[in-house]
FIROSE-859635 format. One record per residue (C-alpha): residue in one letter; x, y, z. Coordinates in nm, 4 decimals, padded with zeros to 6 digits. Example, Ala and Ser with C-alpha at 12.3 -4.5 7.8 and 13.67 -1.06 7.14 Angstrom:
% FIROSE-859635
padren px py pz
A 01.2300 -00.4500 00.7800
S 01.3670 -00.1060 00.7140
//
This chain:
% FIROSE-859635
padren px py pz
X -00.2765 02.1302 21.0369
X 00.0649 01.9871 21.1416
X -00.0181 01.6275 21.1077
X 00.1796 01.5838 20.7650
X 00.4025 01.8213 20.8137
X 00.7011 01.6048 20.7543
X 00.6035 01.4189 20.4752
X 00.4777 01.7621 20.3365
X 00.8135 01.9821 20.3774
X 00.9749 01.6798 20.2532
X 00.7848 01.7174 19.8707
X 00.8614 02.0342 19.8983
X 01.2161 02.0173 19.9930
X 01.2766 01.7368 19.6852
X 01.1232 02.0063 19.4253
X 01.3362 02.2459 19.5653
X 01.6627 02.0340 19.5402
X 01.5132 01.9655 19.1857
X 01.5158 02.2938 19.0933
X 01.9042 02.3314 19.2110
X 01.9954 02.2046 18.8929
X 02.2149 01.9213 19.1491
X 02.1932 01.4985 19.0602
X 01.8824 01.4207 19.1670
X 02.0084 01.1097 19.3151
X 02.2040 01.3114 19.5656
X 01.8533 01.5426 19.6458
X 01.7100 01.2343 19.7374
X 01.9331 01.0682 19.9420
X 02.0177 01.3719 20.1214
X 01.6682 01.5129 20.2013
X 01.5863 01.1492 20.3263
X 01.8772 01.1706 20.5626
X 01.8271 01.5538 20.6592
X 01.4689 01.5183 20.7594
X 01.5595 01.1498 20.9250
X 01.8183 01.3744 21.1697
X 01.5565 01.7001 21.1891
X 01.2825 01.4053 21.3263
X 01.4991 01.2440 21.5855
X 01.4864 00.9616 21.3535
X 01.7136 00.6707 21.4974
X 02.0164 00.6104 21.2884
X 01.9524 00.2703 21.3845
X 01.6448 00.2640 21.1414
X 01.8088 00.4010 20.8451
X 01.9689 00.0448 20.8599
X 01.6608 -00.0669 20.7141
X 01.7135 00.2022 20.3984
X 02.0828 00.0297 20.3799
X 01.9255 -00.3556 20.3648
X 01.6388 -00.2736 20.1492
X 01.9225 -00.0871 19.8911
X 02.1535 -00.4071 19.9188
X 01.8590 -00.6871 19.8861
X 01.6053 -00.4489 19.6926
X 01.8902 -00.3233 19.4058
X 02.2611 -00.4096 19.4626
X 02.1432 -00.7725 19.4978
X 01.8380 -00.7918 19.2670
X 01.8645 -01.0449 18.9530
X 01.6180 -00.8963 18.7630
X 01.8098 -00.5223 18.7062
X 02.0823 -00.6945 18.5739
X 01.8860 -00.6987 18.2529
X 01.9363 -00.3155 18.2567
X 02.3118 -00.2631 18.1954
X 02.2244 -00.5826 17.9093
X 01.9354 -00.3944 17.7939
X 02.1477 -00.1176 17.7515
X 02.4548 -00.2615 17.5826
X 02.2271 -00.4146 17.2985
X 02.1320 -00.0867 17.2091
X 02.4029 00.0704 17.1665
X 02.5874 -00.1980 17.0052
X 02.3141 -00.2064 16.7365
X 02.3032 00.1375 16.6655
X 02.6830 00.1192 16.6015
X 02.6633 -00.1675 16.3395
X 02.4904 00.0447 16.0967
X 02.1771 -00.1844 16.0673
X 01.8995 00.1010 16.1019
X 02.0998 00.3403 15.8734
X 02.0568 00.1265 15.5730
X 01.6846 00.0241 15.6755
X 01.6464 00.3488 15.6519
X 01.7754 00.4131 15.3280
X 01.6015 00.0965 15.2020
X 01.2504 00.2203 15.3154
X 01.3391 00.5768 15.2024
X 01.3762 00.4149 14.8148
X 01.0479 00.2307 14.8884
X 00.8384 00.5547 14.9700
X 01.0527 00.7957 14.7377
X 00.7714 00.8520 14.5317
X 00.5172 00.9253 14.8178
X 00.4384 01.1916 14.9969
X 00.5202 01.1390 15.3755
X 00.7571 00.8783 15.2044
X 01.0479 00.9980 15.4161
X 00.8060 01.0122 15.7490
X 00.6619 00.7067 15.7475
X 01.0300 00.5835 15.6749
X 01.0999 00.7434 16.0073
X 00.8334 00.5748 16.2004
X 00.9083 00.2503 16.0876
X 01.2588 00.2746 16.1923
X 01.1371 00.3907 16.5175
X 00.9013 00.1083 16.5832
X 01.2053 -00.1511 16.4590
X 01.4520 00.0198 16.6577
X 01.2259 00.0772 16.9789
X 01.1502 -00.3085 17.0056
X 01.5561 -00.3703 16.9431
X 01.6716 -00.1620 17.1684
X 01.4782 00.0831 17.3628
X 01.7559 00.3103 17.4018
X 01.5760 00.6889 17.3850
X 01.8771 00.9150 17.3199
X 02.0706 00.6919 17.0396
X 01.7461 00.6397 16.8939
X 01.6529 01.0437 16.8835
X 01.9982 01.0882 16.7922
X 02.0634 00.8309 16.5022
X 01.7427 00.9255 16.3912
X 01.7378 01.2878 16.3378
X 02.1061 01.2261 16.1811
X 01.9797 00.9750 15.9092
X 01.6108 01.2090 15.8335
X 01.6419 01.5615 15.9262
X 01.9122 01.6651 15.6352
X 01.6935 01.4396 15.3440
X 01.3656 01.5810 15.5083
X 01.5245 01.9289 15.4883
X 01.6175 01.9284 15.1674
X 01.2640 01.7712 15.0687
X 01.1270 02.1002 15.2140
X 00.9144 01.9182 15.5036
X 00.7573 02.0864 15.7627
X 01.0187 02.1004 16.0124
X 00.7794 02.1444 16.2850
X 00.6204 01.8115 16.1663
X 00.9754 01.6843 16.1196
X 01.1030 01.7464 16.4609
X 00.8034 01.6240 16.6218
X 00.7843 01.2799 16.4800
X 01.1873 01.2158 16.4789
X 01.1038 01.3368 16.8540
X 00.7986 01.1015 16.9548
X 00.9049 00.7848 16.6976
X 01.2336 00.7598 16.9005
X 01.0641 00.7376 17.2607
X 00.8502 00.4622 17.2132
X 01.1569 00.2496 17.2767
X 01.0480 00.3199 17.6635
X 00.6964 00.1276 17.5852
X 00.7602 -00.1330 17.3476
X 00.9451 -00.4108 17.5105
X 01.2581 -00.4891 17.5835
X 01.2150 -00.1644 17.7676
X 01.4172 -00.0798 18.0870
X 01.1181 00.1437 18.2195
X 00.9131 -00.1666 18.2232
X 01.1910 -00.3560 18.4274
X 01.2008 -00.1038 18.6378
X 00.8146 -00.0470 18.7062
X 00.8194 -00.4306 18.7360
X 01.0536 -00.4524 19.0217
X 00.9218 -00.1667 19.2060
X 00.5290 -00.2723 19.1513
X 00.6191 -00.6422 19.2203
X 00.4746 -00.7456 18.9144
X 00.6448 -01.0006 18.6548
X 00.8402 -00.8394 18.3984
X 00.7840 -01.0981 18.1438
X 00.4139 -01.0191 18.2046
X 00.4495 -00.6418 18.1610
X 00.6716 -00.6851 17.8174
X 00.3681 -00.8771 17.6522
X 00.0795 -00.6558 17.8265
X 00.3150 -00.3517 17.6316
X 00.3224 -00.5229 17.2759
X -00.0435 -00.4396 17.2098
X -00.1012 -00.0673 17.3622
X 00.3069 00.0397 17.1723
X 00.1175 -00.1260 16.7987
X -00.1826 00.0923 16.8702
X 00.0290 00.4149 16.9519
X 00.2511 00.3605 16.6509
X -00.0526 00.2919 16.4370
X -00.2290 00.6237 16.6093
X 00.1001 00.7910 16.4644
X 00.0661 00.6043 16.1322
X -00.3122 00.7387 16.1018
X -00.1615 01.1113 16.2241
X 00.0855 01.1308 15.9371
X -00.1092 00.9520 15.6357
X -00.4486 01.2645 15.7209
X -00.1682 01.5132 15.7147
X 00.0105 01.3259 15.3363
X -00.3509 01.3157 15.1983
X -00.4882 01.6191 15.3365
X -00.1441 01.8882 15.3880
X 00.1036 01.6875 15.1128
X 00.2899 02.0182 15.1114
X 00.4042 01.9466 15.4443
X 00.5415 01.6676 15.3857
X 00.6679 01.6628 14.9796
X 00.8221 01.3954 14.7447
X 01.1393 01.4518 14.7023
X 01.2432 01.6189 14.3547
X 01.5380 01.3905 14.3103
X 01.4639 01.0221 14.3022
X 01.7209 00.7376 14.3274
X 01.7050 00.5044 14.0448
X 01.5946 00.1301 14.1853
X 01.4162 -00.0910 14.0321
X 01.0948 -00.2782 14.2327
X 01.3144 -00.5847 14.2647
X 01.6151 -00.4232 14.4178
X 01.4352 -00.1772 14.6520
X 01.2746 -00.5068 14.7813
X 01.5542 -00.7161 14.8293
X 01.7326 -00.4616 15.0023
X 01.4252 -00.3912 15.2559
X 01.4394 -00.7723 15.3179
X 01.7858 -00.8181 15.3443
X 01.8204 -00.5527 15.5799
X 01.5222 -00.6366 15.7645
X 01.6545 -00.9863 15.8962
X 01.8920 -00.8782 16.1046
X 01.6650 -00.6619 16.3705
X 01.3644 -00.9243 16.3420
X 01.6176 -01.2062 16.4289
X 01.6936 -00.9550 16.7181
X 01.3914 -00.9465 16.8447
X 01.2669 -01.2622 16.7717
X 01.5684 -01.3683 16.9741
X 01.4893 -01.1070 17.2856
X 01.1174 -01.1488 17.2646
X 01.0446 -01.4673 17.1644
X 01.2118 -01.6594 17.4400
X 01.0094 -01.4680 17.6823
X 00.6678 -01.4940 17.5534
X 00.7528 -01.8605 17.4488
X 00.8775 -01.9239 17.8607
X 01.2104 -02.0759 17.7257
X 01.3966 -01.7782 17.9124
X 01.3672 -01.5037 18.1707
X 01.3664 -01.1043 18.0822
X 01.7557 -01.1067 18.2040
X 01.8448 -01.4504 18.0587
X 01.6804 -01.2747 17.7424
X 01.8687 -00.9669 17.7652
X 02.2308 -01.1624 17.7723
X 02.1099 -01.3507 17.4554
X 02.0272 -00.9599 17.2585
X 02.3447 -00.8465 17.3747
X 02.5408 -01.1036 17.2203
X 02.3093 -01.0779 16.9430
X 02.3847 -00.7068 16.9159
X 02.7661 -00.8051 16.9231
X 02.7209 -01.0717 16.6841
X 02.5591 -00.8416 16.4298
X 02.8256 -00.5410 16.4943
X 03.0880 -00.8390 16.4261
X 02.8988 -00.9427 16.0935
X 02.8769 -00.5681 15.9507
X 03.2099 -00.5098 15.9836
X 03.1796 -00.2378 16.2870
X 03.3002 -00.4324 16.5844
X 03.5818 -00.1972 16.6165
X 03.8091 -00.1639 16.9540
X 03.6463 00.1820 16.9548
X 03.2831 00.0563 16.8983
X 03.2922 -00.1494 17.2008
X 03.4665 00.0733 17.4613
X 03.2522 00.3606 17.3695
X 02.9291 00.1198 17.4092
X 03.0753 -00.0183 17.7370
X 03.1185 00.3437 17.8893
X 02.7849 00.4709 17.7812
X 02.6115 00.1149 17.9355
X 02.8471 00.1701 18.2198
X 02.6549 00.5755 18.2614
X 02.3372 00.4750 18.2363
X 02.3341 00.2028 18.5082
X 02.5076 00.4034 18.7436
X 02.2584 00.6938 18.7008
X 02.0024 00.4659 18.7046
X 02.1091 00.2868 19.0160
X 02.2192 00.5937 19.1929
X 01.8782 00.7350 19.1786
X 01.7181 00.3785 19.2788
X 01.8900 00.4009 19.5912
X 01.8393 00.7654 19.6632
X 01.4815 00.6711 19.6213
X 01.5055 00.4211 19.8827
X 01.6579 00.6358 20.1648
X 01.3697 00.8889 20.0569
X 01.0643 00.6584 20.0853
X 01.1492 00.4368 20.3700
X 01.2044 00.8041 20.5687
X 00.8845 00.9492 20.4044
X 00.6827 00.5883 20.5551
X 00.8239 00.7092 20.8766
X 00.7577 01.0562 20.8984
X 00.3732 00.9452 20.7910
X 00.3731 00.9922 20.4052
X 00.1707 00.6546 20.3686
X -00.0865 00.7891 20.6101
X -00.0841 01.1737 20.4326
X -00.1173 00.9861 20.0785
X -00.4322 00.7952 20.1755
X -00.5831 01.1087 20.3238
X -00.5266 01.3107 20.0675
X -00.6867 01.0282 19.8244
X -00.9307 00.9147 20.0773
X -01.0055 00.6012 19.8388
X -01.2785 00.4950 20.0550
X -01.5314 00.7335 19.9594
X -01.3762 00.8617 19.6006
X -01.4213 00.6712 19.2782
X -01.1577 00.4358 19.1909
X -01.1236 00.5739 18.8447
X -01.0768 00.9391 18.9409
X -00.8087 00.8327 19.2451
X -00.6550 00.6812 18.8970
X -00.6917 00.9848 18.7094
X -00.5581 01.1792 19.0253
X -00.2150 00.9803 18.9737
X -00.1904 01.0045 18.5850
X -00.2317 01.3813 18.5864
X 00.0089 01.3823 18.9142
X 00.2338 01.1980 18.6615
X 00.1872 01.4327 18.3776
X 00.2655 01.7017 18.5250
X 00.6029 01.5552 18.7111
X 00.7244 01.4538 18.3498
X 00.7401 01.8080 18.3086
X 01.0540 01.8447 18.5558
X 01.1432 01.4976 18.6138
X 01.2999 01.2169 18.4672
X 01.1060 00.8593 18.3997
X 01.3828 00.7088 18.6584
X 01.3074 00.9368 18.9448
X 00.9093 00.9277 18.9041
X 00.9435 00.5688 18.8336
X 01.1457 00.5253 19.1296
X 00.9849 00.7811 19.3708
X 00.5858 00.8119 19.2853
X 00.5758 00.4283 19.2220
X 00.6634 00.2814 19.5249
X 00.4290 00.5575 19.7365
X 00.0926 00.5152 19.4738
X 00.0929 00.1551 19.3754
X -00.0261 00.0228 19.6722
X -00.3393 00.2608 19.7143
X -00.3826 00.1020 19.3193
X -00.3661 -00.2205 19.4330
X -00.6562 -00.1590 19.7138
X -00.9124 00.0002 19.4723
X -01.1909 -00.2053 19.2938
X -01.1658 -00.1866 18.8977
X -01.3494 -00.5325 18.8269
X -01.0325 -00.6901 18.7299
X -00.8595 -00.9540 18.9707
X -00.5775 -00.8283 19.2008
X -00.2677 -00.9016 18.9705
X -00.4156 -00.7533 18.6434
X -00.5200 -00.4418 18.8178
X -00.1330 -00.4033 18.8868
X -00.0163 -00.4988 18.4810
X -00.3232 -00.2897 18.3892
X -00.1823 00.0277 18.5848
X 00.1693 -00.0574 18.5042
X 00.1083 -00.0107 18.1234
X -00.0986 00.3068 18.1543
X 00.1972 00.4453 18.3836
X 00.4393 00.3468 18.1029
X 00.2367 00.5088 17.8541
X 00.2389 00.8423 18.0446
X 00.5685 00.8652 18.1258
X 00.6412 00.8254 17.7793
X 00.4740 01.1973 17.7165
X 00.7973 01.3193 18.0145
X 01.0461 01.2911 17.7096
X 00.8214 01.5258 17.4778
X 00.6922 01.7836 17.7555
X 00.8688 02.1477 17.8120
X 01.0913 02.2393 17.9375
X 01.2741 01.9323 18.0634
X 01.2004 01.6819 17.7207
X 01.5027 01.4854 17.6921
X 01.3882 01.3602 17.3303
X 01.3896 01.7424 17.2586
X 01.7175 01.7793 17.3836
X 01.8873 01.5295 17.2089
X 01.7467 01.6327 16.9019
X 01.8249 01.9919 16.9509
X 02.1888 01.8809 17.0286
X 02.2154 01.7132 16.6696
X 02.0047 02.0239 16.5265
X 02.0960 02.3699 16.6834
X 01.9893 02.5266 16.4161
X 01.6354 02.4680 16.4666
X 01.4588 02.6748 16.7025
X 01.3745 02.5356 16.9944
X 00.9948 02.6567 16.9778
X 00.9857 02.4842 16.6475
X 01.0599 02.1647 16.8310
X 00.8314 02.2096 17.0830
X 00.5365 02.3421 16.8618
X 00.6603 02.0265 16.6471
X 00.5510 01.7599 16.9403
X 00.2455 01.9080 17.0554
X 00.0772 01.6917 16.8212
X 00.1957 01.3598 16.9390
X 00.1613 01.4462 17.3118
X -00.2349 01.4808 17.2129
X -00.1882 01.1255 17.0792
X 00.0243 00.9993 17.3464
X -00.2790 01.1253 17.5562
X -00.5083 00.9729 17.3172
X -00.3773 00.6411 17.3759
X -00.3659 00.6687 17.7486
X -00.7245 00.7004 17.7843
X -00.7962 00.4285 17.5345
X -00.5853 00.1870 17.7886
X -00.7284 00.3031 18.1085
X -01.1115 00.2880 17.9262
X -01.0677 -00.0298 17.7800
X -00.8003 -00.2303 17.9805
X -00.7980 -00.5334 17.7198
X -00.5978 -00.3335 17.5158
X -00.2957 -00.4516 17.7836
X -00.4353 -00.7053 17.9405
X -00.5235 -00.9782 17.6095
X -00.1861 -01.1166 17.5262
X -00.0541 -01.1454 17.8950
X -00.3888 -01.3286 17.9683
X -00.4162 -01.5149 17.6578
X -00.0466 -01.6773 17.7091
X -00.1160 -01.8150 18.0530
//
């Protein structure tokens, strides 16, 4: 009864500490440490938490694309590019019901493979639509939902730091996990596509033409769209491109998108002194948080490996005699439900480490390294439903910060739709693992 008793009080203790309301990053370190010192654990071997943090992060070449990653995205949402995509596309679908929507998704799908940046996206997003869609008389549930889910697919569709980071913990090549992403982020956007042309065709008082159109002609509305349209694709050509094509590495690529991004600001006319310092504090935020909590997680795990959580994981999966597919359904509900309380970083960084190798041990078919791209892409696609799910939804958050006048059960009745989808998609990559697996495979 006692065997895992460790391991076990040590779960328990990090929901606890969760629960606290203090930095996570802090729970995890200290728990590690507490239960190290409860366990007569020798100081001696907490050295090994203190190399692994130094070689495994402080050191590591790859997370340097992160704080890169980072400043891209911010610079390009200050230089004003998406804002007059958005009006372009808006012009191009004035006369359409859901015109203003599928405006919305587009932007999302430009902006999440530019910059992958979830709380500028939500953010810019819900500042550009929700007043136009407002006044349109949309459904603001329907509203809220898709400003919600369109700006979180920026953690799927590459560059995306979540796939960095699930590529450095998994020990599986970055490059290889950006182009395994491409094809399962198309098929969620064009799941959302399908999801808001049924409800324009079948509900079109949900989602009105506006009564007030803006005079363009064909030819203007379309030179805008391309003109403004240049700028992102370049981006991402630029980001993308050199990875796919082998000509650079995901952090050699991220230094060429952030002087992209800067290049662009420069070019609109928004490279202010202001611009930058702001963007250079916010990237400076991020990485730190998302360090901090890397290293938390390491003091965590290599005390939880000591106390016996390897041994207490297998157990409890017992993978010899269970199905392979429902130990892999096992972890994605596990997941689910974390992304309910926690953030990506800390299941990335905790749950990854401690469930990928009982992955990499089960028999799908599919040779050794593809199981591990395979898994990596499904995990990316369910973490994506964290930012969505009550009560701890960051994308709900942000948008309720830019919106307090919406209710908050309006936002959350508003996503319940797109988690379904988000779902939807999930089992469509673990059922038919081509879906992630083709491009990777076909550029080797």
């Amino acid at each position: 009864m006692t065997e895992h008793l460790g391991p076990e009080l040590m779960l328990l203790g990090l929901i606890a500490g969760i629960f606290t309301g203090y930095p996570v990053a802090f729970v995890l370190a200290g728990i590690g440490i507490s239960f190290a010192l409860l366990n007569g654990v020798p100081m001696l071997f907490l050295s090994m938490g203190v190399q692994r943090i130094y070689s495994g992060t402080l050191t590591n070449w790859l997370l340097v694309a992160i704080p890169l990653f980072v400043f891209m995205g911010l610079m390009l949402e200050r230089s004003g590019i998406a804002e007059r995509l958005m009006r372009s596309l808006a012009a191009l679908f004035q006369c359409t019901p859901g015109g203003y929507a599928f405006s919305v998704m587009i932007i999302g799908v430009i902006m999440a493979a530019s910059t992958g940046i979830i709380g500028a996206s939500v953010v810019m997003m819900g500042m550009m639509s929700l007043p136009a869609m407002r006044e349109a008389k949309y459904d603001m549930k329907l509203a809220s939902g898709l400003i919600a889910s369109s700006g979180t697919l920026g953690i799927l569709l590459p560059p995306s730091i979540m796939l960095i980071i699930l590529g450095d913990q998994m020990r599986v090549s970055v490059g290889d996990l950006f182009m395994a992403a491409i094809v399962p982020g198309l098929v969620l956007s064009g799941m959302y596509f399908l999801y808001l042309g049924s409800v324009a065709v079948f509900a079109p008082h949900r989602v009105p033409a506006p009564d007030r159109l803006e005079k363009r002609s064909m030819a203007q509305t379309a030179r805008s769209l391309l003109r403004d349209l240049v700028a992102p694709m370049l981006l991402i050509l630029s980001v993308l491109g050199t990875i796919v094509a082998g000509i650079a590495t995901p952090t050699e690529s991220a230094a060429i998108g952030a002087a992209g991004a800067l290049l662009l600001a420069l070019l609109s006319h928004k490279l202010t002194r202001r611009a930058l310092t702001g963007a250079l504090y916010e990237t400076t935020k991020t990485t730190a948080m998302i360090v901090f909590v890397m290293i938390g997680a390491s003091i965590f795990s290599v005390v939880f490996r000591r106390l016996g959580g390897d041994a207490m994981i297998l157990d409890l999966f017992n993978i010899e005699e269970t199905s392979p597919y429902v130990v892999l359904s096992i972890i994605m509900v596990l997941v689910f439900i974390l992304g309910f309380i926690l953030d990506w970083v800390e299941i990335t960084a905790v749950v990854v480490p401690i469930v990928a190798p009982i992955v990499a041990q089960l028999d799908f078919g599919l040779p050794a390294d593809q199981v591990m791209i395979w898994f990596g892409i499904a995990l990316a696609v369910n973490l994506q439903t964290s930012f969505l799910t009550p009560p701890f939804g960051y994308a709900l958050f942000y948008l309720r910060g830019i919106a307090p006048e919406l209710p908050i059960t309006t936002i959350y009745r508003g996503v319940l739709p797109f988690v379904f989808i988000q779902i939807t998609a999930l089992l469509l990559v673990i059922l038919f693992p081509a879906i992630a697996l083709w491009l990777p495979m076909a550029m080797r």
